[in-house]
PADO-270293 format. One line per 10 residues: number of its first residue (from 1); their letters; for each residue x, y, z of C-alpha. Coordinates in Angstrom, 1 decimal, m for minus. Example, Ala and Ser with C-alpha at 12.3 -4.5 7.8 and 13.67 -1.06 7.14 Angstrom:
<pts>
1	AS	12.3,m4.5,7.8 | 13.7,m1.1,7.1
</pts>
This chain:
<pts>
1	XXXXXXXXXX	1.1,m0.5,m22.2 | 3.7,m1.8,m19.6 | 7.8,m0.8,m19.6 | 8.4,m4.1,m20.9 | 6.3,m2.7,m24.1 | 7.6,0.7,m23.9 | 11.3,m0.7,m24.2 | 10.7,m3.1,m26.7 | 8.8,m0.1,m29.0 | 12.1,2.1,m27.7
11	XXXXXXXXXX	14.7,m0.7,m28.8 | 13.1,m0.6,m32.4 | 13.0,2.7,m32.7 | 17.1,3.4,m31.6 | 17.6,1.0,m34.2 | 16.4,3.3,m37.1 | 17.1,6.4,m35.3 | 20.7,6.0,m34.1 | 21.7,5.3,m38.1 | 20.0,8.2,m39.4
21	XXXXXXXXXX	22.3,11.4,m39.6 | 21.4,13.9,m37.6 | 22.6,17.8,m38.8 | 22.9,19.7,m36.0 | 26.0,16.9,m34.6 | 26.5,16.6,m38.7 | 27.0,12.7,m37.4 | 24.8,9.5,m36.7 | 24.4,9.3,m33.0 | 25.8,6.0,m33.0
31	XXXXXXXXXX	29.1,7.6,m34.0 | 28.7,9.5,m31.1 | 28.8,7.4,m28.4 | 32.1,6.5,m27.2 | 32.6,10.4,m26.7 | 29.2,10.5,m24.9 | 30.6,7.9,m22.5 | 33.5,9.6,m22.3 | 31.8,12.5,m20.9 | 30.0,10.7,m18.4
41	XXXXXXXXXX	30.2,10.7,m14.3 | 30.7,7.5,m12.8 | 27.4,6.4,m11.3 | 27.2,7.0,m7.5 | 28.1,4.0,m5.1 | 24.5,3.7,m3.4 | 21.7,2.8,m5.8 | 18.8,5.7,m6.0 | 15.8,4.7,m4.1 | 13.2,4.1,m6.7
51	XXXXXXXXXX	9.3,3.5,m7.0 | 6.5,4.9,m5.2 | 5.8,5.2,m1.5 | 2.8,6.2,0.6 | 1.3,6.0,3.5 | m2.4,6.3,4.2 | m5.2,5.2,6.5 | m7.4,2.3,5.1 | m10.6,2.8,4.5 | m14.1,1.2,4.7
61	XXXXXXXXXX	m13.8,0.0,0.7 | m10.4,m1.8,1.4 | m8.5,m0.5,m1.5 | m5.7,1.7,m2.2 | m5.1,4.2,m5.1 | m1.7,4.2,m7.2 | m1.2,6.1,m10.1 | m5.2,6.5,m11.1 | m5.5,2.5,m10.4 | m7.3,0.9,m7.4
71	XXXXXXXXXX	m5.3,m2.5,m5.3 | m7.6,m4.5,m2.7 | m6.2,m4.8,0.6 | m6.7,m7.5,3.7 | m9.7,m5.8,5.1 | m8.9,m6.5,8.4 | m6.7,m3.7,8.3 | m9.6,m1.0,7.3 | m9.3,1.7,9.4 | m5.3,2.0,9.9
81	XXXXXXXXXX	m2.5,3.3,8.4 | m1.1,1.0,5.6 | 1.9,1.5,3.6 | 1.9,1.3,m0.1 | 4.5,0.6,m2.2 | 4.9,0.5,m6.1 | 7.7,m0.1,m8.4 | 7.2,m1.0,m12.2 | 6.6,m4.4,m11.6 | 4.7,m4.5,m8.2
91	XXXXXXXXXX	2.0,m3.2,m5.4 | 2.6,m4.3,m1.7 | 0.8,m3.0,0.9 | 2.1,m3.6,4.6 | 0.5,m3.5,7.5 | 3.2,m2.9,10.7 | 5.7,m4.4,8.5 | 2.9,m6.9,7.4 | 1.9,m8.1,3.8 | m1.7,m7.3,3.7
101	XXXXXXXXXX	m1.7,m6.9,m0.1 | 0.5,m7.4,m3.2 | m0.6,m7.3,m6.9 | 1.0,m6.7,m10.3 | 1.6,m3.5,m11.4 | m1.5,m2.4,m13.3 | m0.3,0.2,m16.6 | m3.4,1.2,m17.4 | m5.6,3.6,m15.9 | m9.0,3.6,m13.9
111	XXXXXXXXXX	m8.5,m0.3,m13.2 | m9.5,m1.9,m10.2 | m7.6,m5.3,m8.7 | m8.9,m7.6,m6.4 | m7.6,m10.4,m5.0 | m10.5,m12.8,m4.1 | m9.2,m13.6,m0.8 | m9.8,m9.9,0.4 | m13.2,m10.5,m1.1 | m14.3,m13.8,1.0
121	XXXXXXXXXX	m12.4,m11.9,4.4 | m14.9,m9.2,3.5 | m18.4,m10.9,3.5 | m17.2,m13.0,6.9 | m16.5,m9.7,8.6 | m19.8,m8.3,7.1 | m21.5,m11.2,8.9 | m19.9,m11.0,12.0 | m20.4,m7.9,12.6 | m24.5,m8.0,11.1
131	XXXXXXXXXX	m25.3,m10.8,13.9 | m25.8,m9.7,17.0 | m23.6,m10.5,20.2 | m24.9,m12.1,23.1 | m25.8,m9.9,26.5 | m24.2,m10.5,29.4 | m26.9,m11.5,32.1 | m27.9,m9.0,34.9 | m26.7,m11.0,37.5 | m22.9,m10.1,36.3
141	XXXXXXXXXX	m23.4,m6.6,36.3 | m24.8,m6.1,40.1 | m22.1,m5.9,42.7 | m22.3,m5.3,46.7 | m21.7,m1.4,46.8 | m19.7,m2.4,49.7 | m17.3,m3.3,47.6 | m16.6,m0.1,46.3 | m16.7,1.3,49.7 | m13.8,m1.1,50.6
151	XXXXXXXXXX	m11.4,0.1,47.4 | m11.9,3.5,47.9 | m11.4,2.9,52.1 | m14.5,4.7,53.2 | m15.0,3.5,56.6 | m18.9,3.0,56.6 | m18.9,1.8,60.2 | m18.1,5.0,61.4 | m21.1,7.2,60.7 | m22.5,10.7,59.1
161	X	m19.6,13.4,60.3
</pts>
């Protein structure tokens, strides 16, 4: 089911419906609408904001929930906040103002989407982080404790006080 469906079911149904007459108007709601519009506000100049918005942190499984249905995301971004945004035809998920996702809107529920690409980004941070990193060598890490003495001006010339 998508609203694409839903209006085409809703357009076939009007048809029948807005012919039939209806007693408690004791007239066919197609008769009706020029005073219905009649009645009517005009809309307001600024458009209504619509769709979904959240914002959450990312986490380890790189997906985002909206409306019962899971969306992969870049998962370079695990472990920050995202924002996700849905309408009826999309999912984006930015990063900083970033696209780190974007997929259809999914209609159904308990679905998962995954875009490939957050797959692959996946298993190469997987085996980054599985191989180990080279030590640095002892010989960086010693330093002349003089040194020291020097930044913090301790005058070691001049004796126990």
């Amino acid at each position: 089911m998508s609203p694409s469906d839903f209006n085409q079911q809703f357009t076939d149904w009007l048809a029948t419906a807005n012919t039939r007459m209806v007693r408690t108007i004791a007239a066919r709601p197609a008769d009706r609408l020029e005073i219905d519009r009649a009645a009517m506000l005009a809309l307001p100049p600024v458009p209504p904001v619509v769709g979904w918005r959240n914002q959450v942190r990312l986490g380890r499984d790189y997906y985002v929930r909206i409306a019962s249905n899971d969306y992969s995301v870049d998962p370079t971004a695990i472990g920050r906040m995202v924002e996700a945004r849905a309408d009826l035809d999309r999912v984006q998920v930015r990063l900083d103002g970033r696209l780190v996702g974007e997929h259809s809107r999914l209609w159904a529920r308990g679905l998962t989407l995954t875009d490939p690409a957050h797959v692959a980004t996946a298993a190469r941070l997987r085996r980054e982080f599985q191989q180990p990193r080279p030590r640095p060598t002892v010989d960086d890490l010693v330093r002349d404790l003089a040194d020291y003495d020097k930044a913090f001006g301790i005058d070691t010339q001049a004796g126990p006080r």
